[in-house]
C-alpha positions, 0 to 999 in steps of 0.5 A: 500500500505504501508504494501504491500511494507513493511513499518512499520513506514507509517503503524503504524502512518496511524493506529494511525490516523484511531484508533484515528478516530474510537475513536473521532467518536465512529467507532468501525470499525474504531478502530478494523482496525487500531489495526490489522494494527498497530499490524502487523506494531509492528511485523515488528518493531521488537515487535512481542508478543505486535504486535500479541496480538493487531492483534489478539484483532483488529481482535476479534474486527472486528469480533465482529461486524459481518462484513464479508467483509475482515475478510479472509484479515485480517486473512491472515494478521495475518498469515503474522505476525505470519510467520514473529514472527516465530509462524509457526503453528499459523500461517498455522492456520491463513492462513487455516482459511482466505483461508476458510473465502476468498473473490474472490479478496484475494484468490492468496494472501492468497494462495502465503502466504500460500506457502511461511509459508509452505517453511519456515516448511522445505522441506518436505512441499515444493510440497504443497507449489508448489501446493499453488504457481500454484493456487495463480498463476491461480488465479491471472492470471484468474483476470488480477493481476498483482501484486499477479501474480508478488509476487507469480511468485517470491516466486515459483521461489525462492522455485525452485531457491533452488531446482536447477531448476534455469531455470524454474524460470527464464522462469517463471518469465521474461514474468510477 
């Protein structure tokens, strides 16, 4: 929850706790997870390249332990870091590869961040980034979520909010 709203601080110090665990206790689950959230904290502390390489490490780990389940999480949270450290292309590298990797519960997610990566590669990737927005969108609202439906609602109004289309945003948004 920590990283969803974007609080680098309550994510760096619970990472702490959680790789001082895995230590403590011998838990290599433990310590590759909390180096791929503390390296995503670091990114957003304003340390991309120290936060990139422990994402990347943390998810090396991860991976090394031949669990599957949240890999695709874990890679879109690469993807997020990446985008936010201006590594546009590592980071659609990152987004296509969760997106392959996805579990049904990640699937909007990964699509809205997608999108929103595409945006930022300029305008000539604004319809596959609309394209990704109306998937993440069915997807959510296939499940019943709200807060992917929420997130991904905001971000394709804000890409039709600059292409002058202010009122289909609106009309997207007021019912979620």
């Amino acid at each position: 929850m920590h990283r969803l709203r974007r609080d680098p601080q309550a994510v760096y110090d619970y990472a702490e706790r959680l790789r001082a665990l895995g230590t403590e206790h011998k838990l290599a689950l433990y310590t590759g997870v909390g180096s791929i959230i503390r390296g995503w904290a670091l990114c957003y502390q304003n340390r991309p390249k120290v936060g990139l390489r422990e994402l990347r490490g943390g998810i090396d780990a991860f991976a090394a332990l031949k669990v599957r389940l949240n890999l695709a999480y874990f890679t879109a949270v690469l993807a997020e870091a990446c985008h936010r450290s201006g590594e546009l292309e590592p980071a659609l590298a990152a987004v296509e590869d969760a997106d392959r990797l996805a579990e049904r519960w990640c699937q909007s997610g990964i699509l809205q961040l997608k999108g929103e990566i595409l945006i930022s590669s300029g305008a000539a990737r604004w319809a596959d980034a609309e394209t990704c927005f109306d998937e993440a969108l069915r997807i959510a609202r296939r499940q019943e979520a709200k807060s992917p439906e929420l997130r991904t609602a905001t971000s394709l109004a804000r890409l039709w909010g600059e292409q002058g289309r202010r009122a289909e945003a609106r009309k997207l948004l007021a019912p979620v």
